[in-house]
N, C-alpha and C positions, 0 to 999 in steps of 0.2 A: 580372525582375532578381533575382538571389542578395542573399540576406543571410547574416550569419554568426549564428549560435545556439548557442551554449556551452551545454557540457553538463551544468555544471557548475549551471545554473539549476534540473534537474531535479534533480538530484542532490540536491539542497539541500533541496529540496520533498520528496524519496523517506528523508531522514535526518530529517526533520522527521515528517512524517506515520508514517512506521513510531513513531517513539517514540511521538507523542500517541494512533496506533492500541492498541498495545499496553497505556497505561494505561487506553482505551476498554474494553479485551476484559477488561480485569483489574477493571477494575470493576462490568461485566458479570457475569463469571462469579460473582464477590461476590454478584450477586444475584437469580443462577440458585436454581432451587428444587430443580428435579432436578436428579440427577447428570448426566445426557447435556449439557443447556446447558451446566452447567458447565463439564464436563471440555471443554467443543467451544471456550468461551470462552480457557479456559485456556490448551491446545493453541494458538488461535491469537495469542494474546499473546505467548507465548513462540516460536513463527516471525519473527513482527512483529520482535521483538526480535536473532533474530538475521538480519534481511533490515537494518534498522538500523545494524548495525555493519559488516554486508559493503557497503555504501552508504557510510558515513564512511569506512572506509576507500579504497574508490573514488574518493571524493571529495578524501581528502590527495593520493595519487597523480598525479590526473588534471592534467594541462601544462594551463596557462594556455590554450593554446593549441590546445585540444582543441575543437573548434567542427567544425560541419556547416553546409553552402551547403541553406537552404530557402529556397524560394518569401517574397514577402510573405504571401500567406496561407496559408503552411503557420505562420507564424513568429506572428504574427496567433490563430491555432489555438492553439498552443502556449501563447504568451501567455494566453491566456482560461485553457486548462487551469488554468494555475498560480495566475493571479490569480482564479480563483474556482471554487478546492480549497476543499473544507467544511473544513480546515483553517489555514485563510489569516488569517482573523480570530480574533487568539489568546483576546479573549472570548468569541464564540459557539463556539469550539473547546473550552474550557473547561467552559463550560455543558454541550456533548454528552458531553464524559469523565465528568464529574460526574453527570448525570442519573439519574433513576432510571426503569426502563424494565420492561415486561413483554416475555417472552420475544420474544413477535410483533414488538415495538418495536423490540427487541434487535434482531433477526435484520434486519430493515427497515433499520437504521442499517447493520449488518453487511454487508450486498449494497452498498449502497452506497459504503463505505469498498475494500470488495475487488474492485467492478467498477473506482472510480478507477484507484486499485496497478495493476490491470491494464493500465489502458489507460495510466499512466506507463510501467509498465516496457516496455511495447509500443514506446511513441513514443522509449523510450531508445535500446531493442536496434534499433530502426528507424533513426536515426540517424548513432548509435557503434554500429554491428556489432563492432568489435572491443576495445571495453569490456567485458573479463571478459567473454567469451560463455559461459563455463562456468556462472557466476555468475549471471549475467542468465538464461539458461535453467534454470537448477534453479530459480529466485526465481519465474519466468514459472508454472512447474509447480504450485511448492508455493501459488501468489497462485489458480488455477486451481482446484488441489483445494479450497482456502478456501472461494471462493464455490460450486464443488458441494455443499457440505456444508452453508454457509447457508441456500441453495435447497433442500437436502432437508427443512431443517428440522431439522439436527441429528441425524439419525437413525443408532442405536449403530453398526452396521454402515460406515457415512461417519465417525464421529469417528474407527473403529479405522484407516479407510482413511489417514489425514491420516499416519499415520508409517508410514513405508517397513517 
């Protein structure tokens, strides 16, 4: 049996998390020691930031009535996603912005923050194909390079990689 699943659930969660992401990396980078964390932390705060606002604007635009027909347990899935995003509970979300972290920490926190992104924007572009496909696919790209470059471990040659 179909259900209907608005997009706009995600969307919410993708305007939400890009902010709290970005003041995670900016406070990271705060307290990176070398310049490569930093500048990597940096660099991805300020993506974060503008994946954030091509997000709320999607999100003003998008018809009430912008919903996709999934399964129960696609919808079920989805659900889980959203309801337990390391950003969902706005205390312990807090606590991880705030935290103070060594780099390995950092970067551990990092993979995980940018494999999520990932697998949102996945389940977005997966649904509403025709949601900003231009949009949604540079966001897929740049969310991509992100965690290669966490997984490298920040290495100079991956942070110069992050801009075109």
């Amino acid at each position: 049996m179909a259900i209907e699943f608005n997009a706009s659930k995600l969307l919410q969660v993708l305007v939400r998390n890009e902010a709290r992401v970005a003041e995670l990396y900016t406070n990271l980078a705060n307290q990176m020691k070398d310049g490569k964390g930093k500048k990597l932390f940096e660099i991805l705060s300020e993506d974060e930031l503008k994946h954030e606002r091509i997000y709320a604007d999607l999100l003003k635009k998008l018809p009430d009535e912008d919903t996709a027909e999934v399964s129960e347990e696609e919808k079920e899935y989805l659900d889980s996603l959203i309801e337990n995003d390391m950003f969902a509970d706005a205390d312990k979300s807090m606590e991880k912005i705030k935290g103070k972290y060594t780099k390995d920490e950092a970067l551990e926190i990092a993979e995980k923050v940018e494999r999520d992104g990932i697998m949102f924007v996945y389940e977005l572009t997966r649904l509403f194909p025709d949601l900003a496909p231009k949009e949604m696919k540079k966001i897929l790209n740049e969310e991509r390079r992100h965690l290669q470059a966490v997984l490298s471990r920040a290495e100079v040659d991956l942070v110069k990689y992050l801009r075109y």
